[in-house]
C-alpha positions in Angstrom: -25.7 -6.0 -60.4 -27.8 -3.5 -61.8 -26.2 -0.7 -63.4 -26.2 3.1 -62.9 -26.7 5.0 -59.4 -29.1 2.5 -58.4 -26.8 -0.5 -58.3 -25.9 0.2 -54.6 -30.2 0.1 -53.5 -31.8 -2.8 -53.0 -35.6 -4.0 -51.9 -36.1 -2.9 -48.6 -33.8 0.0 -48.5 -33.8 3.8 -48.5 -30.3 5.0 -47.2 -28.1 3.6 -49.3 -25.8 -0.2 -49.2 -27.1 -2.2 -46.5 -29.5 0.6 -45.4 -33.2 -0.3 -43.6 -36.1 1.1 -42.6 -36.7 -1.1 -39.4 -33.4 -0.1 -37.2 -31.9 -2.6 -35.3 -32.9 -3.4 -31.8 -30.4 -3.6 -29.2 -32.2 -4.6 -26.5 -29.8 -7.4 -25.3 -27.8 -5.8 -22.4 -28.3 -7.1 -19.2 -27.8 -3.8 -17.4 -31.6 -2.5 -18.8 -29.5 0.2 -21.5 -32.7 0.0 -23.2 -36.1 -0.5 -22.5 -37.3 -3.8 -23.1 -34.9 -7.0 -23.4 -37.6 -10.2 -23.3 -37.7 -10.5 -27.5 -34.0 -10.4 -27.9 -32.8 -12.1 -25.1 -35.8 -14.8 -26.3 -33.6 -14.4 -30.0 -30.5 -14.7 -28.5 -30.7 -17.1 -25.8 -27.5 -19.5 -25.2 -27.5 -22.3 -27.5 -29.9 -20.3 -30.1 -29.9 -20.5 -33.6 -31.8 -17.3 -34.2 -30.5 -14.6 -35.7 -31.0 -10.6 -34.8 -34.2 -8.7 -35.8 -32.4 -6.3 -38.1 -35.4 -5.3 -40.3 -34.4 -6.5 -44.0 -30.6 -8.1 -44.0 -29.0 -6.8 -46.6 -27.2 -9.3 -49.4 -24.8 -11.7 -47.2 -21.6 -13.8 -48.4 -24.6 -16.8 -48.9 -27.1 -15.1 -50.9 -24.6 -12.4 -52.6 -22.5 -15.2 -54.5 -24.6 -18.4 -54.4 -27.8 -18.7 -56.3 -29.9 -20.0 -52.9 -29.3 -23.5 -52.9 -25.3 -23.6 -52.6 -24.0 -23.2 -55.9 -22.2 -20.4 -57.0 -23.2 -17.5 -59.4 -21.6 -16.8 -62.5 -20.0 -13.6 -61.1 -17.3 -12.6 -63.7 -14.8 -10.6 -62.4 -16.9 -9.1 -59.7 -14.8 -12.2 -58.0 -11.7 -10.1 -57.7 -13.4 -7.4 -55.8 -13.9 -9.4 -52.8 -12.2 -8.4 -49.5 -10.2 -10.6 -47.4 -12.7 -11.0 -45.1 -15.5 -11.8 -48.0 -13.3 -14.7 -48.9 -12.4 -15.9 -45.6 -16.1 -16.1 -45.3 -17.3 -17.9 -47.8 -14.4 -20.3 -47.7 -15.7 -20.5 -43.7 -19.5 -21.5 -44.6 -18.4 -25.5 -43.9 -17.0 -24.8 -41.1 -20.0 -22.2 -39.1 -21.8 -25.3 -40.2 -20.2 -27.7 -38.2 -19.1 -25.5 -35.3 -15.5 -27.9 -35.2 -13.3 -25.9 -33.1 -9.5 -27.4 -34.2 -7.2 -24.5 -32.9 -6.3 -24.2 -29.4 -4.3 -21.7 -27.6 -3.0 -21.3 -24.1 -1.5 -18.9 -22.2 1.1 -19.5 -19.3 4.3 -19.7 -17.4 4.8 -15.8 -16.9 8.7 -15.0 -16.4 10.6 -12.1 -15.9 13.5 -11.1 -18.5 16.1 -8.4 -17.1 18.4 -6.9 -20.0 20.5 -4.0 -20.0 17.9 -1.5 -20.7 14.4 -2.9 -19.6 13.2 -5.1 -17.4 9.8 -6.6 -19.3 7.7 -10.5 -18.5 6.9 -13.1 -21.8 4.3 -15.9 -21.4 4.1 -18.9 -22.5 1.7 -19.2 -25.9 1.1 -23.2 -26.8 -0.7 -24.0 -29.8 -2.2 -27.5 -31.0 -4.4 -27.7 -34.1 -5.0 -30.5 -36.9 -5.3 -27.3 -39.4 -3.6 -28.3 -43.1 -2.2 -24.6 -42.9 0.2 -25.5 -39.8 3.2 -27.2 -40.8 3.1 -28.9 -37.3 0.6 -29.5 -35.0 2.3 -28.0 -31.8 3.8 -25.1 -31.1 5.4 -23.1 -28.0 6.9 -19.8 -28.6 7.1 -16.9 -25.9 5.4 -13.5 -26.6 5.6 -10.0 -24.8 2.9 -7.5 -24.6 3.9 -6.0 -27.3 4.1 -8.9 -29.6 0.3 -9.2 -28.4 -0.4 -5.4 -29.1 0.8 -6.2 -32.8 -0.9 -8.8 -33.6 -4.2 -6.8 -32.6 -3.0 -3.8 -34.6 -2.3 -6.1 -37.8 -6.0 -7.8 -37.5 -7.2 -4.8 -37.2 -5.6 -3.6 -40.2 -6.5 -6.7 -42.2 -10.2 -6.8 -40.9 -11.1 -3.3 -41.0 -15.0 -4.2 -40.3 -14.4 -6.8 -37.6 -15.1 -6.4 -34.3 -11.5 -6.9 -32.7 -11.5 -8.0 -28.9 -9.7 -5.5 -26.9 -6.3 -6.0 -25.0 -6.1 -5.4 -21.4 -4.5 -2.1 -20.7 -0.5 -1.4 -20.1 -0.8 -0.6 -16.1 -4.7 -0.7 -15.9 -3.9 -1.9 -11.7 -2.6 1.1 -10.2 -2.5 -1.0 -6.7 -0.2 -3.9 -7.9 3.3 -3.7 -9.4 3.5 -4.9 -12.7 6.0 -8.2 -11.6 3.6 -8.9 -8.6 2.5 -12.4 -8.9 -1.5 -10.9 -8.7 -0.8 -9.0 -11.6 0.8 -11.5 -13.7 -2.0 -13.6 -12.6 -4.5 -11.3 -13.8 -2.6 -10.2 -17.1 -2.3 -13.9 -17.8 -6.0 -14.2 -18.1 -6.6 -11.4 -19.3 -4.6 -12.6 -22.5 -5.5 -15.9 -22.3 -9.0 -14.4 -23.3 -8.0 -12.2 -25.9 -6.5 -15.4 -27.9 -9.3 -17.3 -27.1 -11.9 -14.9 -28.3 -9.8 -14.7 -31.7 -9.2 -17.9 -32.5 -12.4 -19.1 -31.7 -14.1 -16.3 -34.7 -14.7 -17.7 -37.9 -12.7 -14.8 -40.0 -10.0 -14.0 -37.6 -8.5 -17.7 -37.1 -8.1 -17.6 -40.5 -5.6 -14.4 -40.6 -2.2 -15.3 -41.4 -1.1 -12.4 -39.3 -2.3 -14.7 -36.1 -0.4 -18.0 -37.7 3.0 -15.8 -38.0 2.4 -15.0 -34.0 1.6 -18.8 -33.0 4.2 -20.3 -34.7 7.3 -17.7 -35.3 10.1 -18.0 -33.2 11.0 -14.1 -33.5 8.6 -11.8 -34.3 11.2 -8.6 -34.8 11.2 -8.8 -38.2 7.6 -9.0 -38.9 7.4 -5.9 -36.7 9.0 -3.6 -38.5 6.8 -4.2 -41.0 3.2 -2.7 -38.9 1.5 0.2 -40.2 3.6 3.8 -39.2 2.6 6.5 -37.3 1.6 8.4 -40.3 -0.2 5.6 -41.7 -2.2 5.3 -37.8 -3.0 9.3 -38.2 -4.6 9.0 -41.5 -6.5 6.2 -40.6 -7.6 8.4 -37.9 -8.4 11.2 -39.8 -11.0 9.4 -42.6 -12.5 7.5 -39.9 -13.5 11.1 -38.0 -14.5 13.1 -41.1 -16.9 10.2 -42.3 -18.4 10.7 -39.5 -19.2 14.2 -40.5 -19.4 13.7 -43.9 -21.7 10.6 -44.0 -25.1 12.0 -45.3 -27.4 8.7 -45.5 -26.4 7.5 -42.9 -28.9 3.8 -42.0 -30.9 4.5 -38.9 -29.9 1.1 -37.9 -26.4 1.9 -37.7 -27.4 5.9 -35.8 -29.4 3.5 -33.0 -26.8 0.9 -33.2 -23.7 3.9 -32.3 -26.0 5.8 -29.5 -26.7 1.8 -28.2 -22.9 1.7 -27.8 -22.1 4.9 -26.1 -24.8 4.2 -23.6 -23.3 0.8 -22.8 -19.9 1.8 -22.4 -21.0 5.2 -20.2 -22.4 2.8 -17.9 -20.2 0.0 -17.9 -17.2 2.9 -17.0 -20.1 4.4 -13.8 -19.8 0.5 -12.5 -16.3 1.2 -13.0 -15.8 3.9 -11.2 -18.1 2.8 -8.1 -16.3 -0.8 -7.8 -13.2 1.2 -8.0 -14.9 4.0 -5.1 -16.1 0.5 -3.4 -12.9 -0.8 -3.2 -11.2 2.0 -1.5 -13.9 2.2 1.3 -13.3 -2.1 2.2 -9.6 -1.2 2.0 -10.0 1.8 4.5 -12.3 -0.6 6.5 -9.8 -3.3 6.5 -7.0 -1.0 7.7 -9.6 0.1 10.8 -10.1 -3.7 11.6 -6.2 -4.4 11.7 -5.6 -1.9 13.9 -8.6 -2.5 16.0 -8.0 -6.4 16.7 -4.7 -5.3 18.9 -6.3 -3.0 20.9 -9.3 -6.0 22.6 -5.7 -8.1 23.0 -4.0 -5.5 24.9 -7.1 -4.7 27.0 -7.2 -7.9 28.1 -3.9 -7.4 29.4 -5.1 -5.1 32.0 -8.6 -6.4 32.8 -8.7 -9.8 34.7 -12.4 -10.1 34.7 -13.0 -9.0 31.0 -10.6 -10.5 29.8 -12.4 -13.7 27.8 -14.4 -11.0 26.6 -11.5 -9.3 25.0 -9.8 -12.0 23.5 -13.7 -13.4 21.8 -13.1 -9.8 20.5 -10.3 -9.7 19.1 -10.8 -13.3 17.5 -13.9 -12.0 15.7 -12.5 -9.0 14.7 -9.7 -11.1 12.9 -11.8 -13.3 11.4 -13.8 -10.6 10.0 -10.3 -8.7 8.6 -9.2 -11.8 6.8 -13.0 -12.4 5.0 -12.8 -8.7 3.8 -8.9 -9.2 2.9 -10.3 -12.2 0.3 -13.3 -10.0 -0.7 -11.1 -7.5 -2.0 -8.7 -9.5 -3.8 -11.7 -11.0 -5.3 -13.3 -7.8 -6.5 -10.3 -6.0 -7.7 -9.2 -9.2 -9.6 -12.0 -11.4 -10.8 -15.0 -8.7 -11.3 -13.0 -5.3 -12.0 -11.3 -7.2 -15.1 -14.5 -8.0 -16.9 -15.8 -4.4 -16.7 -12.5 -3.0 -18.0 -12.4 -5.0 -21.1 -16.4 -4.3 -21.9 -15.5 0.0 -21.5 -12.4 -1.4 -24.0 -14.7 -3.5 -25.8 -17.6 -0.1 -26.6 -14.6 2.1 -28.0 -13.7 -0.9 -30.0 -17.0 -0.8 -31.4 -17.0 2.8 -32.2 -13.8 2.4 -33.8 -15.6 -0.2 -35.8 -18.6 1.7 -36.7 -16.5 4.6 -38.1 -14.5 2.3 -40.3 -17.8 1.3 -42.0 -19.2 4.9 -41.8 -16.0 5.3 -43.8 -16.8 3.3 -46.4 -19.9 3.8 -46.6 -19.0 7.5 -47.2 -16.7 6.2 -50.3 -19.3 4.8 -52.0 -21.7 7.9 -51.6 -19.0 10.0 -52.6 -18.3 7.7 -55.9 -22.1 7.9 -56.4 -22.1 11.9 -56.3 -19.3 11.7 -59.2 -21.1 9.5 -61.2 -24.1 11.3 -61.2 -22.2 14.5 -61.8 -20.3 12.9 -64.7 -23.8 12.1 -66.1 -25.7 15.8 -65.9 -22.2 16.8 -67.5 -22.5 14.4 -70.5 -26.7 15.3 -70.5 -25.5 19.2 -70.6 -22.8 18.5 -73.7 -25.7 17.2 -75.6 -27.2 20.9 -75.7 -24.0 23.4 -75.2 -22.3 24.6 -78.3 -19.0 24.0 -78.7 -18.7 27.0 -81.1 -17.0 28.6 -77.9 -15.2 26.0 -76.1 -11.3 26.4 -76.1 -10.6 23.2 -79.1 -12.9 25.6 -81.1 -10.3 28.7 -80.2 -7.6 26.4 -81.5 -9.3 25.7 -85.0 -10.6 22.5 -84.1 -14.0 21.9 -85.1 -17.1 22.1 -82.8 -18.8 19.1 -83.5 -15.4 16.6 -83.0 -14.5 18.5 -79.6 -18.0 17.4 -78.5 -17.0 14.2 -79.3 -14.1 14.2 -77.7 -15.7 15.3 -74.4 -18.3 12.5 -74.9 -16.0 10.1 -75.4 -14.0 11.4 -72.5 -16.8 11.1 -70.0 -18.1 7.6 -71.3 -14.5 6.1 -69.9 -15.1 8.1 -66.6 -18.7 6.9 -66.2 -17.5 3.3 -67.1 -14.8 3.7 -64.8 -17.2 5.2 -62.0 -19.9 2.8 -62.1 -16.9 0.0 -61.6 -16.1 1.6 -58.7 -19.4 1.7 -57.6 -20.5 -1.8 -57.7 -16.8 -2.4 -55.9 -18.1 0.2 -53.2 -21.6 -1.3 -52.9 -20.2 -4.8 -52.3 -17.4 -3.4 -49.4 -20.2 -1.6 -47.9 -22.5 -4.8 -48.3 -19.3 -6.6 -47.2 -19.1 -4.5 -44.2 -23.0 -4.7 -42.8 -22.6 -8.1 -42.9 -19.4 -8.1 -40.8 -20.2 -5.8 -38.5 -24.2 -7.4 -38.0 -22.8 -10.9 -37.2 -19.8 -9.8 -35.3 -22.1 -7.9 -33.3 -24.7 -10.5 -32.7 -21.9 -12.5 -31.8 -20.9 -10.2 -28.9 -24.1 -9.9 -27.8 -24.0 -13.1 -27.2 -20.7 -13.0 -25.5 -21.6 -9.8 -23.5 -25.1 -11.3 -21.9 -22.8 -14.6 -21.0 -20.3 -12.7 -19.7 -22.2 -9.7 -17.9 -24.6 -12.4 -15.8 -21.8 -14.8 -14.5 -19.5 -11.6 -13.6 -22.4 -10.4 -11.5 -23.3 -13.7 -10.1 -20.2 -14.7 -8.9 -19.9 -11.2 -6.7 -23.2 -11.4 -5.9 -21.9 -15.3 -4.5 -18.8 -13.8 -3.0 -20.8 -10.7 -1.0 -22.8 -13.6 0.6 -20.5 -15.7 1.5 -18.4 -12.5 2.6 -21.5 -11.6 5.1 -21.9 -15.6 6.1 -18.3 -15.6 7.3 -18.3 -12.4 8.9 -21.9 -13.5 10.8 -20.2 -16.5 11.8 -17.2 -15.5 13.1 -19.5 -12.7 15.4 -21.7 -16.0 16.6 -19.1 -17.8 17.6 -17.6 -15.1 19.5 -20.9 -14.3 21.1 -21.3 -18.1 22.2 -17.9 -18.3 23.7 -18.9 -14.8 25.6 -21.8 -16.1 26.8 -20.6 -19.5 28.1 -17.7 -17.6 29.9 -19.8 -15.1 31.8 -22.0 -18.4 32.8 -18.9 -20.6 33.8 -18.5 -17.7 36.0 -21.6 -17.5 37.6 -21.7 -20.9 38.3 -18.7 -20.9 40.1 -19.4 -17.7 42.2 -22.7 -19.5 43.6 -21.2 -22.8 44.1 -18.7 -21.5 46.2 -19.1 -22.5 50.0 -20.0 -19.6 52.6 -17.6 -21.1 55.4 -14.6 -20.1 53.4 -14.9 -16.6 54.7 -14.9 -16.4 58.1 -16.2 -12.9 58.8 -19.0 -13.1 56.5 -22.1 -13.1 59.2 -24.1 -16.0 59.1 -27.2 -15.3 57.2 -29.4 -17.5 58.7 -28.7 -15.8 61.7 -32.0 -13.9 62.3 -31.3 -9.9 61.5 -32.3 -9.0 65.3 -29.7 -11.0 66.9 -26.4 -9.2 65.3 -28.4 -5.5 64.9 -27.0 -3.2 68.1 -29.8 -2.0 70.0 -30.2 2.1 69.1 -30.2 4.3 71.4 -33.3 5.9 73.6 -33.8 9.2 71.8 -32.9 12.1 74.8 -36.0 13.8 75.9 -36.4 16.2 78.6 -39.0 14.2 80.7 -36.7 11.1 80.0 -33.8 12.6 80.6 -35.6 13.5 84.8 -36.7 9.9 84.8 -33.6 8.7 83.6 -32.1 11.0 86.5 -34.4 9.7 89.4 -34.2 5.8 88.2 -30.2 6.6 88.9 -30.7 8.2 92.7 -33.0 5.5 93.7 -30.6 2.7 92.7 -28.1 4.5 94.2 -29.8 5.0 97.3 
C-alpha cells in the first residue's frame, strides 16, 4: 500500500476508499423506481454471470490479496487486519466457483408450549450437510422466535457490512391469532425463508453464530451472551452521526441510499392498498353472506319465482366462496412478500450507515494524520526558546526533539490505522456491492412471481365467479322455457267454461241494443199497436 494520506485513493477515485466517479445504477426494480431497467435487467438476468455496472470496482478480496492469477501476495502483517468477513471470503472463492450448495435447512412441525407464565410456539429446524465443520451430518433441534431474532442480531453483529435478510415481524397479521393454524402457516414460511436466504450466502453460512443455532440443544446460555442494550444504543448512535459527519461521501453510495428509500416508499404504498383492498373484499364477502339467504327465503313465498330464487342464491354462494379463497390468498401468499421487501429497504439503510460509519473512521483518521503532519512541518520553524521544557531549564533544541520524536510514533501509528481503515472500507464496498447485486437478483425473482401469481389468482377469481353466474343464467332460462312448454301444451277441454275459440266471435257476442231515438221510439210505439190490434 502506498504510504501517507494517499494510501486510502486509488485510480479511478475521487471520494475517498472505494469511491467512483460513475455512480451506480440501480435500475433493476421491477416496479419502474427508476427510469430505465432494459441494461440491468439485460446484466442481471437469471442465470447471468454478469456483474453490476458500478463504474471502477474498487480493490476486491481477489485482486486485493492475490497477485491476478491466484496466488497470494506477500502481504506482511497487513494479514492480521482482515475482518471476519474478508477471511470468510477469501477462504469462500472455491466454493462461489463451484456453486455446491451442502447445507440444508428446514423448517416445520409448529407446536404450542403452555408454561406457567407464557404461552409461546417452537418449530422444528432440521439440518443435513456433508460440512467437515459439523460433527454430524443431521440435526433436529426446536427454536422459538426469539432464538431466531438472536441469531439475526449476532450476524448482524459479526457481519456489520452484510446485507442481513429480515425476520418477519412479531404480530405483523392483525386479522389472525397468533396460534391460528393460518398464522403458523404463514410464520412457518416466513422463517423457512429467512434460513434459507442465510445459509444459501457465501459469508453467512460460514458464521459460527448460525452452527451454534442448527446444532445446540439449548440456546440460553449462548443468549445471555448478545450484545446489551447499551451496546444496541451506541451502535445506534455512530451509525446516525456518520451520517452527518460523512464529508466525501461516494456518489454511488448517495444514489444507491435515495435508490432505497424510493423502493421501500413504494413497496409500503402496495402495502397499504393490498391492505385497503383487502378490507373492501371482506366487506363484500360479508354483503354476499348475507345476501344468499335472502333469494332462499323468497323462494319460500313465491311459487312461480321460485327456480329463479334458488339459481340466485346458488350463484351468489358460489361467488362468496371464490372471494373467501381470494382473500386467504392475498393476505397470505402476496401480503407476506411485500412485508419482508419494506423489512428488507430498512435493512439496507441500516447497512449503508454501517459503512457510512466506517467510512467516516477512516476520514476522521486521515484528518489526524494530516494534522499530525502540518504540526511536525510547523516545529521545524517555531522556536522552542518559549515552549514550557524551555521554562523548566531544558534546552530548546532537545524539547524540539522531543516533540519530533513524539509525533513520528503518532504518524507511524496513524498511517497504521489508516491502511487498516482503507482495507475495512475497501472491505465494506465490496460487501455491500455484491450483497446488493445479489438481492437484486433476489428482488426481480421475487417481485415478478409475487405479481404473477395474483395476477393468476384475480383471473381465475373472475373465471369462477363468471361461471357460477352462467350456469345460473342457463338453469334460469331452461326453467322459464320448461314452463312455457308446458302452459301451451296443455289441452283447452280441461276447462270447461273457457269459450270455444273457434267459435266465430258473432255467435257468443249479445246483440246491443237499438240506440233510443225519438222517431224510433213513435215507430217502436205504432209497430206495438198494430200487432196488438
Amino acid at each position: 500500500m502506498a504510504d501517507g494520506t494517499d494510501s486510502g485513493f486509488s485510480e479511478g477515485q475521487s471520494s475517498g476508499p472505494g469511491g467512483s466517479s460513475g455512480p451506480i445504477s440501480p435500475d433493476l426494480d421491477p416496479l419502474n423506481i427508476t427510469t430505465s431497467t432494459v441494461d440491468l435487467e439485460e446484466s442481471l438476468d437469471m442465470g447471468a454471470e454478469t456483474p453490476l455496472d458500478c463504474g471502477p470496482t474498487p480493490r476486491s478480496f481477489y485482486t486485493l490479496f492475490t497477485d491476478g492469477e491466484g496466488d497470494p501476495k506477500s502481504t506482511g502483517d497487513d494479514i492480521t487486519t482482515l475482518t471476519q468477513s474478508s477471511l470468510a471470503g477469501l477462504r469462500l472463492d472455491d466454493a462461489l466457483a463451484s456453486d455446491v450448495h451442502d447445507l440444508f435447512v428446514t423448517v416445520d412441525d409448529p407446536e404450542k408450549h403452555i408454561t406457567n407464565m407464557e404461552s409461546y410456539i417452537t418449530y422444528r429446524v432440521t439440518t443435513k450437510t456433508t460440512r467437515s465443520d459439523y460433527d454430524s451430518h443431521e440435526y433436529v433441534v426446536r427454536r422459538r422466535y426469539q432464538d431466531f431474532l438472536w441469531l439475526r442480531e449476532r450476524l448482524e453483529a459479526t457481519n456489520p457490512t452484510h446485507l442481513i435478510p429480515p425476520l418477519p415481524e412479531k404480530h405483523s397479521f392483525r386479522r389472525l391469532d397468533r396460534f391460528s393454524p393460518e398464522f403458523l402457516k404463514t410464520r412457518q414460511a416466513a422463517l423457512q425463508k429467512f434460513l434459507s436466504r442465510i445459509v444459501d450466502h457465501p459469508t453467512l453460512s460460514f458464521n459460527e453464530n448460525l452452527t451454534i443455532f442448527l446444532t445446540a440443544k439449548e440456546l440460553a446460555s449462548h443468549r445471555k451472551q448478545a450484545q446489551g442494550i447499551m451496546g444496541k444504543m451506541g451502535s445506534s448512535m455512530r451509525s446516525m452521526a456518520a451520517g452527518y459527519m460523512l464529508k466525501n461521501r461516494s456518489p454511488e453510495y448517495a444514489t444507491m441510499q435515495e435508490y432505497v428509500n424510493t423502493f421501500g416508499a413504494k413497496m409500503g404504498t402496495i402495502d397499504r392498498i393490498n391492505q385497503r383492498l383487502l378490507k373492501e373484499m371482506t366487506d363484500y364477502q360479508q354483503d354476499l353472506r348475507e345476501f344468499g339467504p335472502v333469494f332462499t327465503l323468497w323462494s319460500n313465498s313465491e311459487t312461480e319465482l321460485a327456480p329463479a330464487m334458488l339459481g340466485m342464491a346458488s350463484g351468489v354462494e358460489k361467488c362468496e366462496k371464490a372471494l373467501d379463497q381470494q382473500i386467504s390468498d392475498q393476505e397470505h401468499v402476496f401480503a407476506p412478500p411485500v412485508k419482508e421487501y419494506i423489512l428488507y429497504a430498512e435493512a439496507m439503510k441500516a447497512v449503508l450507515k454501517r459503512r457510512d460509519s466506517i467510512q467516516m473512521e477512516y476520514e476522521l483518521t486521515v484528518e489526524d494524520l494530516s494534522r499530525k503532519r502540518n504540526d511536525r512541518e510547523q516545529l521545524k520553524m517555531s522556536d522552542q526558546s518559549y515552549s514550557l521544557g524551555a521554562f523548566l531549564g531544558k534546552d530548546p533544541e532537545e524539547v524540539r526533539q522531543q516533540k519530533r520524536t513524539k509525533l513520528d510514533s503518532q504518524i507511524e501509528e496513524l498511517l497504521k490505522q489508516v491502511e487498516v481503515s482503507n482495507d475495512s472500507v475497501e472491505c465494506a464496498n465490496a460487501d455491500l456491492k455484491a450483497d446488493l447485486e445479489r438481492w437484486h437478483r433476489n428482488k426481480r425473482r421475487d417481485v415478478k412471481e409475487v405479481f404473477s401469481e395474483l395476477c393468476d389468482r384475480n383471473i381465475q377469481y373472475y373465471q369462477e365467479c363468471l361461471s357460477a353466474w352462467e350456469e345460473t343464467l342457463q338453469e334460469i332460462n331452461q326453467k322459464s322455457e320448461l314452463e312455457t312448454a308446458s302452459t301451451l301444451a296443455t289441452p283447452t277441454s280441461s276447462c270447461p267454461d273457457t269459450p270455444n275459440l273457434a267459435t266465430p266471435t258473432s255467435s257468443i257476442t249479445p246483440p246491443l241494443p237499438a240506440t233510443p231515438t225519438k222517431g224510433g221510439t213513435e215507430g217502436g210505439a205504432a209497430e206495438g199497436q198494430g200487432g196488438t190490434q
